[in-house]
Every structure is written in structure tokens, then in C-alpha cells.
PyMOL commands that place a pseudoatom at each C-alpha (Angstrom):
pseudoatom trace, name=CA, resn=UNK, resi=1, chain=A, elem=C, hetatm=0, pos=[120.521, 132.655, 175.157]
pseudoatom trace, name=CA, resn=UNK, resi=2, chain=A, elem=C, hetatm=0, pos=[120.690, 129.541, 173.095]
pseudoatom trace, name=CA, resn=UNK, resi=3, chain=A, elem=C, hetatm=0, pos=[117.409, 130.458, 171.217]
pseudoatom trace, name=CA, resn=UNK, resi=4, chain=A, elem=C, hetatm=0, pos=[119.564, 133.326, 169.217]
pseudoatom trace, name=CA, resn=UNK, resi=5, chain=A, elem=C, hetatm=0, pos=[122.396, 130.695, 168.176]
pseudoatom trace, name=CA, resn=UNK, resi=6, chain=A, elem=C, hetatm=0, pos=[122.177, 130.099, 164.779]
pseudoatom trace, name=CA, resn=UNK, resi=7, chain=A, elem=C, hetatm=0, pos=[123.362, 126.441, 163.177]
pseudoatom trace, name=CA, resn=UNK, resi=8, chain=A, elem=C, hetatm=0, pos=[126.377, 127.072, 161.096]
pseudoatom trace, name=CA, resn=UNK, resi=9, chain=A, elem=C, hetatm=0, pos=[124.524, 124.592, 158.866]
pseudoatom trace, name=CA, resn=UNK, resi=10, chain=A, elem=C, hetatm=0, pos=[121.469, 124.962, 157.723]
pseudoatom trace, name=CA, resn=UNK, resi=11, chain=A, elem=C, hetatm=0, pos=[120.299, 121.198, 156.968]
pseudoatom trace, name=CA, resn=UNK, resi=12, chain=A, elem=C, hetatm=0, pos=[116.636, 120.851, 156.506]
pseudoatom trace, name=CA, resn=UNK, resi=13, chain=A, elem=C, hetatm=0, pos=[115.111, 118.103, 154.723]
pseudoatom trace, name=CA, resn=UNK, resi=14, chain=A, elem=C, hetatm=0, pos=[114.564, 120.331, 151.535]
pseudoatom trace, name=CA, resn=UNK, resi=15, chain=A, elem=C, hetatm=0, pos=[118.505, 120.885, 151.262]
pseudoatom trace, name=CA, resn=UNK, resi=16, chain=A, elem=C, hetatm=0, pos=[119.447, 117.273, 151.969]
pseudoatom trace, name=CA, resn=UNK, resi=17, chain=A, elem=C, hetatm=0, pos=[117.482, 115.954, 149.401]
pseudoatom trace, name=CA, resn=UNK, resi=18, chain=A, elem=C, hetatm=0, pos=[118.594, 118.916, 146.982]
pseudoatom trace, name=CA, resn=UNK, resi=19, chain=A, elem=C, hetatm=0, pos=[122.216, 118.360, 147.672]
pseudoatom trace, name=CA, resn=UNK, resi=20, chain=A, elem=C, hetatm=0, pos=[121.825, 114.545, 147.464]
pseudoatom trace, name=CA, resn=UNK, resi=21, chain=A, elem=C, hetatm=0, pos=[120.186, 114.873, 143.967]
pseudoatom trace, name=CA, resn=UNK, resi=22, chain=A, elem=C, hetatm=0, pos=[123.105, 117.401, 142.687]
pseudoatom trace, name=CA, resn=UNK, resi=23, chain=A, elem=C, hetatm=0, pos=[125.940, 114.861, 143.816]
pseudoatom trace, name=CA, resn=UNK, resi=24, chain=A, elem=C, hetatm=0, pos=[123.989, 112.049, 142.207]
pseudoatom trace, name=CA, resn=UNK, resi=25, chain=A, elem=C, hetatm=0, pos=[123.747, 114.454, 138.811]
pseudoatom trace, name=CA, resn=UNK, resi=26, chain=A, elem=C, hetatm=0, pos=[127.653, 115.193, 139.406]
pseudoatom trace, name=CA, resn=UNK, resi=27, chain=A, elem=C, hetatm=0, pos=[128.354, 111.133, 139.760]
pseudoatom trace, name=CA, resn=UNK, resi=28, chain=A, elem=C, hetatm=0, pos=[126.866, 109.747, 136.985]
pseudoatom trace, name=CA, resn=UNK, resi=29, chain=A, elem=C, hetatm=0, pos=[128.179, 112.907, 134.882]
pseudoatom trace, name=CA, resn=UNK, resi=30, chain=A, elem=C, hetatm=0, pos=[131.800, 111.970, 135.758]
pseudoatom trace, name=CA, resn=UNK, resi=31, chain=A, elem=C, hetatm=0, pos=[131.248, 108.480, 135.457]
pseudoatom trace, name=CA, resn=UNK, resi=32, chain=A, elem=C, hetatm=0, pos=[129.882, 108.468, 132.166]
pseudoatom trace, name=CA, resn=UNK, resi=33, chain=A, elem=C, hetatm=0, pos=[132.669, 110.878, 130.881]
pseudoatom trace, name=CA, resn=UNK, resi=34, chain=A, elem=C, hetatm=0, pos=[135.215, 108.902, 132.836]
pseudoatom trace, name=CA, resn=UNK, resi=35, chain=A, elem=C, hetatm=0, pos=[133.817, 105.556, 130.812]
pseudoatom trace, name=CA, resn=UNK, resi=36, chain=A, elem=C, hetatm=0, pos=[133.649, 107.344, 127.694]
pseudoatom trace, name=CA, resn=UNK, resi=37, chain=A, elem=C, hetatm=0, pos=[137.179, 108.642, 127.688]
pseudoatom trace, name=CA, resn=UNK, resi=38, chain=A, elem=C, hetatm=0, pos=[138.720, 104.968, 128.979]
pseudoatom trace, name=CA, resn=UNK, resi=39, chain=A, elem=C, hetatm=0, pos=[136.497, 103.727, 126.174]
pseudoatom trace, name=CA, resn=UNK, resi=40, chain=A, elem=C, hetatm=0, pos=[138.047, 105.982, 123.696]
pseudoatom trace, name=CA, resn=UNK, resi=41, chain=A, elem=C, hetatm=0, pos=[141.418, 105.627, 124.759]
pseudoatom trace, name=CA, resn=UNK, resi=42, chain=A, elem=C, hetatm=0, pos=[140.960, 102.024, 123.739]
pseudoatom trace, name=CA, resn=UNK, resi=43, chain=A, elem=C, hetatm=0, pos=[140.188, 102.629, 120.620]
pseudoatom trace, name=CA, resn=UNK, resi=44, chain=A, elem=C, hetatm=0, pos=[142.992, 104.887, 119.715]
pseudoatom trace, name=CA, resn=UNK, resi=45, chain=A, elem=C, hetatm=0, pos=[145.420, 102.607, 120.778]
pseudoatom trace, name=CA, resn=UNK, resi=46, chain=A, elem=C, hetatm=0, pos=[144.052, 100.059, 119.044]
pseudoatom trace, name=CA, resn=UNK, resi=47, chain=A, elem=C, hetatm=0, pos=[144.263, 102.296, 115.581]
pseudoatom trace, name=CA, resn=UNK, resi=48, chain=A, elem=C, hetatm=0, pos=[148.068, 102.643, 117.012]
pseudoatom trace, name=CA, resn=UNK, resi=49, chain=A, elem=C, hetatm=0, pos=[148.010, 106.720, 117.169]
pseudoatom trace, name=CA, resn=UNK, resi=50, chain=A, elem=C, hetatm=0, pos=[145.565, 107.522, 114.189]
pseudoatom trace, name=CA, resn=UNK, resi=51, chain=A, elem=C, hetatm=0, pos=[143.878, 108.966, 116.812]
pseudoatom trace, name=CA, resn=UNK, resi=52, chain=A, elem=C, hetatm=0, pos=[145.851, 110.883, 119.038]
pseudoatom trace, name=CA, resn=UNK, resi=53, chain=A, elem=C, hetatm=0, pos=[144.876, 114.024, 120.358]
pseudoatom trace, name=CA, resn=UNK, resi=54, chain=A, elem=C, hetatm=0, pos=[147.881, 115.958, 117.992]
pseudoatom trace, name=CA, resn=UNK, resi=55, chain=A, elem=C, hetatm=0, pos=[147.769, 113.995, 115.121]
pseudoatom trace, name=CA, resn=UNK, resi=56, chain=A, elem=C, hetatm=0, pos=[143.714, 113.837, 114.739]
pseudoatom trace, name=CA, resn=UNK, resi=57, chain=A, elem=C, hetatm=0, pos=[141.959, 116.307, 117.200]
pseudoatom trace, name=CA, resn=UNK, resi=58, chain=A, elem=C, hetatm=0, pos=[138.824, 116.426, 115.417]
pseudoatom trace, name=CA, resn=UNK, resi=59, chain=A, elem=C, hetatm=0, pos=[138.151, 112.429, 114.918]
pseudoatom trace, name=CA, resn=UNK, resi=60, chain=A, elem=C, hetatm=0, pos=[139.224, 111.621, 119.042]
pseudoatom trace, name=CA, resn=UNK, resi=61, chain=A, elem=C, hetatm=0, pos=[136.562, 114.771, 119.827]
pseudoatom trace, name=CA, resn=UNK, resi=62, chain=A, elem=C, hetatm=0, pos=[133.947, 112.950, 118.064]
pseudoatom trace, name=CA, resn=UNK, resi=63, chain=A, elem=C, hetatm=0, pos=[135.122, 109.449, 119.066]
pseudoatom trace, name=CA, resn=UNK, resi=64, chain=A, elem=C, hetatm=0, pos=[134.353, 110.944, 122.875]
pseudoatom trace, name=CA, resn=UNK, resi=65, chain=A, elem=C, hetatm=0, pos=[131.347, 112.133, 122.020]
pseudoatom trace, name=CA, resn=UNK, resi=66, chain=A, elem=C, hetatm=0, pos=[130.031, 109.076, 119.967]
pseudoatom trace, name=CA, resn=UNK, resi=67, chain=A, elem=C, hetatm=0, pos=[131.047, 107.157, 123.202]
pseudoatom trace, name=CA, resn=UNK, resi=68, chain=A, elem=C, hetatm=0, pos=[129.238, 109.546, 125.727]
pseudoatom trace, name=CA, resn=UNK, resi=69, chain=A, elem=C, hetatm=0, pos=[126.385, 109.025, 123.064]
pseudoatom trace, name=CA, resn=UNK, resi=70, chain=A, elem=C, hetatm=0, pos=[126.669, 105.298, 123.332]
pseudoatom trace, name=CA, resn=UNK, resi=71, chain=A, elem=C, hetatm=0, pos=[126.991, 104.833, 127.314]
pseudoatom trace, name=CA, resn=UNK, resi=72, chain=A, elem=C, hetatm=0, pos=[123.708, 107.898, 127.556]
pseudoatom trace, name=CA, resn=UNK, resi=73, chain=A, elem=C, hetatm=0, pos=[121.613, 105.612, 125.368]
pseudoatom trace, name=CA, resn=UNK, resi=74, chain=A, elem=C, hetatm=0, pos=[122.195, 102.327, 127.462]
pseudoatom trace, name=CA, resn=UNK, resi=75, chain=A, elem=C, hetatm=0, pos=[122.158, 103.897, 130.756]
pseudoatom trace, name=CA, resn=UNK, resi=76, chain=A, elem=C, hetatm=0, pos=[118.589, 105.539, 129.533]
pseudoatom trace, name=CA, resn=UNK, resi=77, chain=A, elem=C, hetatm=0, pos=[117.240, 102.470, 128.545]
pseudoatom trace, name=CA, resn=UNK, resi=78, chain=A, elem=C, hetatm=0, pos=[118.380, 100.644, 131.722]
pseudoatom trace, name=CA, resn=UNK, resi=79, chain=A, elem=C, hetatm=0, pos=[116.618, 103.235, 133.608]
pseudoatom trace, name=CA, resn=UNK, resi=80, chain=A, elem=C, hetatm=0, pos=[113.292, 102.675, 131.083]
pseudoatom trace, name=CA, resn=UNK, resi=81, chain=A, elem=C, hetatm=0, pos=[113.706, 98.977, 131.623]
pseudoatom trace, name=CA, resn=UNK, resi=82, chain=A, elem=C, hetatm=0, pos=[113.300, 99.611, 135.739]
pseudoatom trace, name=CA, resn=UNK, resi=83, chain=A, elem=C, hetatm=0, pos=[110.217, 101.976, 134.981]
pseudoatom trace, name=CA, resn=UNK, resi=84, chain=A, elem=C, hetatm=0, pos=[108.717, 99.113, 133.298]
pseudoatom trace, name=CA, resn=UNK, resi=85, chain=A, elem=C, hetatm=0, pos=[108.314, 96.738, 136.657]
pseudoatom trace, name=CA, resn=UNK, resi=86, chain=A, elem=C, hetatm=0, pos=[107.228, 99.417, 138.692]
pseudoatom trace, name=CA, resn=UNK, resi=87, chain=A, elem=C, hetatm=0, pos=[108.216, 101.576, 141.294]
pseudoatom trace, name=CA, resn=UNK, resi=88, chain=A, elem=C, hetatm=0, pos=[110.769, 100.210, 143.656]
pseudoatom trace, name=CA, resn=UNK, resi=89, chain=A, elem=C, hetatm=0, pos=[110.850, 97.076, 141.815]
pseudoatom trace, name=CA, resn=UNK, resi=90, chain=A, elem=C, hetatm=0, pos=[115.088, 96.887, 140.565]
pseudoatom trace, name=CA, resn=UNK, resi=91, chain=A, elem=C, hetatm=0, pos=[115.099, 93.262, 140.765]
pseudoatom trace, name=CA, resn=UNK, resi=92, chain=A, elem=C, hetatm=0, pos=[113.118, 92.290, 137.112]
pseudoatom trace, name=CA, resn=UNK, resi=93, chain=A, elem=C, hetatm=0, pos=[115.756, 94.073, 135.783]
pseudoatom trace, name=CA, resn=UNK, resi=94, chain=A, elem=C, hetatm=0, pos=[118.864, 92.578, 137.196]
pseudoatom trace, name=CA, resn=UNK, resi=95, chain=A, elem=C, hetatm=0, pos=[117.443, 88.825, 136.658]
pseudoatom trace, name=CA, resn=UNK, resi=96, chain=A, elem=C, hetatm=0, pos=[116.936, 90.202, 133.052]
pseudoatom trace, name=CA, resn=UNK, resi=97, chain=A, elem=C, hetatm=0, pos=[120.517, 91.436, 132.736]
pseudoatom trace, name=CA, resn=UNK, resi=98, chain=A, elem=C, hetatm=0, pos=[121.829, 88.711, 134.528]
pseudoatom trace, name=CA, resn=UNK, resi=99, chain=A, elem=C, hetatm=0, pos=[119.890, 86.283, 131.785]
pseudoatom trace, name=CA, resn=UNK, resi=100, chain=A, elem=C, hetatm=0, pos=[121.723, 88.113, 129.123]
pseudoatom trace, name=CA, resn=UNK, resi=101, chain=A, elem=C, hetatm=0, pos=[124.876, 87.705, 130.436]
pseudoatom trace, name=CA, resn=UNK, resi=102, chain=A, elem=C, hetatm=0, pos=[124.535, 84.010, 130.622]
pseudoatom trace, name=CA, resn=UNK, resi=103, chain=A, elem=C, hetatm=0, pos=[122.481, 83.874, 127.236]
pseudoatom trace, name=CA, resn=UNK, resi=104, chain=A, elem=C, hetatm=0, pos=[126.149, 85.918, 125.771]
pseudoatom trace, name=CA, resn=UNK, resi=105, chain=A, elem=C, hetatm=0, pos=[128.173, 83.475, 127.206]
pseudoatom trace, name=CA, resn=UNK, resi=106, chain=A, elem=C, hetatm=0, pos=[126.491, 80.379, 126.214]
pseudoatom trace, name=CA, resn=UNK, resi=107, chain=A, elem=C, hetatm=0, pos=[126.855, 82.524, 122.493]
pseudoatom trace, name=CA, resn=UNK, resi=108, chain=A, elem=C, hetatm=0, pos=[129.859, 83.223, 122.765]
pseudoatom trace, name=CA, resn=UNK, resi=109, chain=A, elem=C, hetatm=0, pos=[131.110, 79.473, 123.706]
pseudoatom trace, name=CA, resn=UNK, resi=110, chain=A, elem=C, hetatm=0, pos=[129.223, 77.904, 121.327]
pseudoatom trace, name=CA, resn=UNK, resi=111, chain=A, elem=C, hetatm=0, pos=[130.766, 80.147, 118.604]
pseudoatom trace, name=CA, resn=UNK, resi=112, chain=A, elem=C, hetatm=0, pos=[134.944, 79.831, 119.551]
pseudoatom trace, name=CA, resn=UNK, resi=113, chain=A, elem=C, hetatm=0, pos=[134.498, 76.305, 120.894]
pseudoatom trace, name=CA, resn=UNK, resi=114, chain=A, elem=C, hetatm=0, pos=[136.531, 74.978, 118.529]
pseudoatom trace, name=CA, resn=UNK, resi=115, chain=A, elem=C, hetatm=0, pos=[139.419, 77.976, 119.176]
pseudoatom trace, name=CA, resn=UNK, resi=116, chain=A, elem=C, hetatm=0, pos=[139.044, 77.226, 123.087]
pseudoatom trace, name=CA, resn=UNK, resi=117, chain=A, elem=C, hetatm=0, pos=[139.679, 73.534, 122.538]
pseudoatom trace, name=CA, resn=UNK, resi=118, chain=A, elem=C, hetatm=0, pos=[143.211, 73.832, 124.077]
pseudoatom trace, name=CA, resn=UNK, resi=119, chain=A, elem=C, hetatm=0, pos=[142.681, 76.269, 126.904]
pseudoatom trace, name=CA, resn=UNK, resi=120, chain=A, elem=C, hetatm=0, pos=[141.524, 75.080, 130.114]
pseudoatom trace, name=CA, resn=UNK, resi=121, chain=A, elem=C, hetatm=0, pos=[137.813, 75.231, 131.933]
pseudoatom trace, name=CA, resn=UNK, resi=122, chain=A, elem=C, hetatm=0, pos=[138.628, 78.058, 134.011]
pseudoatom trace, name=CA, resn=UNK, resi=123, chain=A, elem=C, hetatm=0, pos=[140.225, 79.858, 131.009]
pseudoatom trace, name=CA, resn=UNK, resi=124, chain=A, elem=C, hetatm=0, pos=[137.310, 79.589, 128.952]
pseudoatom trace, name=CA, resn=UNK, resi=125, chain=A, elem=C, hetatm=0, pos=[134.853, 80.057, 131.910]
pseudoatom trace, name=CA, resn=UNK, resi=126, chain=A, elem=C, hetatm=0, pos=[136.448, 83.652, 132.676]
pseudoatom trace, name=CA, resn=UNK, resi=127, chain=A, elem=C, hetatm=0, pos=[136.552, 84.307, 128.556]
pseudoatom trace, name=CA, resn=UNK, resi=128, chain=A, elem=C, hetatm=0, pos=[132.951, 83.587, 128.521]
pseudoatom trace, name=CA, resn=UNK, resi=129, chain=A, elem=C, hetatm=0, pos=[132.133, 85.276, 131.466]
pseudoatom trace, name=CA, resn=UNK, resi=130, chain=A, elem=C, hetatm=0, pos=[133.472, 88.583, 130.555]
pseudoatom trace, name=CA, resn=UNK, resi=131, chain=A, elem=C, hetatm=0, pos=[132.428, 88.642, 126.989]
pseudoatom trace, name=CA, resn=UNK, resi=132, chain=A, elem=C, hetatm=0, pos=[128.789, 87.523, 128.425]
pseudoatom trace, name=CA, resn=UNK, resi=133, chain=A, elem=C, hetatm=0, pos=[129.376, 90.697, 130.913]
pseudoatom trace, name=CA, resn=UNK, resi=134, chain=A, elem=C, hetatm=0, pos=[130.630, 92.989, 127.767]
pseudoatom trace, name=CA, resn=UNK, resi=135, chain=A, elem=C, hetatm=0, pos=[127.887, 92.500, 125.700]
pseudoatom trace, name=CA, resn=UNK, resi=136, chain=A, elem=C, hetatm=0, pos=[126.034, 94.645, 128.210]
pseudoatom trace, name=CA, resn=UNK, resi=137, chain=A, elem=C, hetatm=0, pos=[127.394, 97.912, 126.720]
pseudoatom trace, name=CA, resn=UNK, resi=138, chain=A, elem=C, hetatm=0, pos=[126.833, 96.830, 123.180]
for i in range(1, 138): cmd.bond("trace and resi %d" % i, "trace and resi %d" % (i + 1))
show_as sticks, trace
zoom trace
């Protein structure tokens, strides 16, 4: 009878929500640690090997874990940021992060004006841009 077949999976409401909550976990883990790393690879190649795995294991262990650090502190204030307006209520903190961005920009042009005298509008409208987006991780 089809009252003794059993579903090979068991999905009930509990386990989606379970399982959905462990993947999110697992994604921000590995995106964090993904981040960091790129983030610290930078940096050693901009100390041009003083910080390579052979030569300095110790300093590129704690350069990764001064960057997880880093990235854990800004994603945790984010996340205190969107508590502030409320449940459900993401947008107060985009329009905020969005007025930084612009309020970097603006900075930042007003600061190397004089060094983007010779480069063109849309050359110093992507600088600006991405240094205004930057400034969002420090």
C-alpha cells in the first residue's frame, strides 16, 4: 500500500529551515575567509615576498587572522546597523551606505583634484567611485 512508502527525504519545515540556516553559516564562513585571504594576498605582494608563506609563516598567519578580524567587525556592525531600523527594514541601511559612498567620493575628489587634472571625467568618475565603494571596508 502506498501508506507504508516511506519518502527517501524527509523534508519537514523544521529541517528546511535547519539546513537553510547551516548553508547560510557555511556561506558567510567561506566568504569571509575567502575575502580575508584575497585581502592578505594583497598585502604580501605589495611587501614584495616579506610575507610569503616560507619566508614568514608566522606574520602571513596573523596577517589572515587580523583580516578575518577586520571583515568580522564590519560585517557585525552592518548587521547592528539593520537591527537599528527595525525588523525587516534593510533599506535605512543601504541609503546610509550608499550616502557614504558618495560622501568618500566627493572626499576623495576634492583631495587628488589637482593629481586628476589630466585624466579624463570618466577616469576620475570610476577612481572616485571605487575609492568611495572601498572605504566601506575601512
Amino acid at each position: 500500500s502506498f501508506g507504508s512508502v516511506k519518502p527517501m527525504w524527509n523534508l519537514t519545515v523544521d529541517n528546511l529551515i535547519g539546513s537553510i540556516s547551516q548553508m547560510q553559516l557555511w556561506s558567510v564562513l567561506s566568504s569571509m575567509l575567502s575575502l580575508a585571504w584575497s585581502f592578505g594576498f594583497y598585502q604580501a605582494v605589495k611587501k614584495q615576498g616579506a610575507l610569503d608563506f616560507r619566508a614568514n609563516p608566522v606574520g602571513r598567519l596573523l596577517l589572515l587572522i587580523s583580516n578575518i578580524l577586520q571583515i568580522s567587525s564590519r560585517l557585525l556592525l552592518l548587521v547592528l546597523l539593520a537591527y537599528c531600523f527595525g525588523p525587516g527594514e534593510f533599506w535605512p541601511m543601504f541609503v546610509l551606505l550608499f550616502l557614504h559612498v558618495v560622501m568618500m567620493a566627493c572626499s576623495y575628489f576634492i583631495s587628488y583634484r589637482q593629481e586628476m587634472g589630466q585624466k579624463t571625467w570618466k577616469s576620475c568618475f570610476y577612481q572616485c567611485l571605487l575609492n568611495g565603494i572601498s572605504n566601506i571596508y575601512l
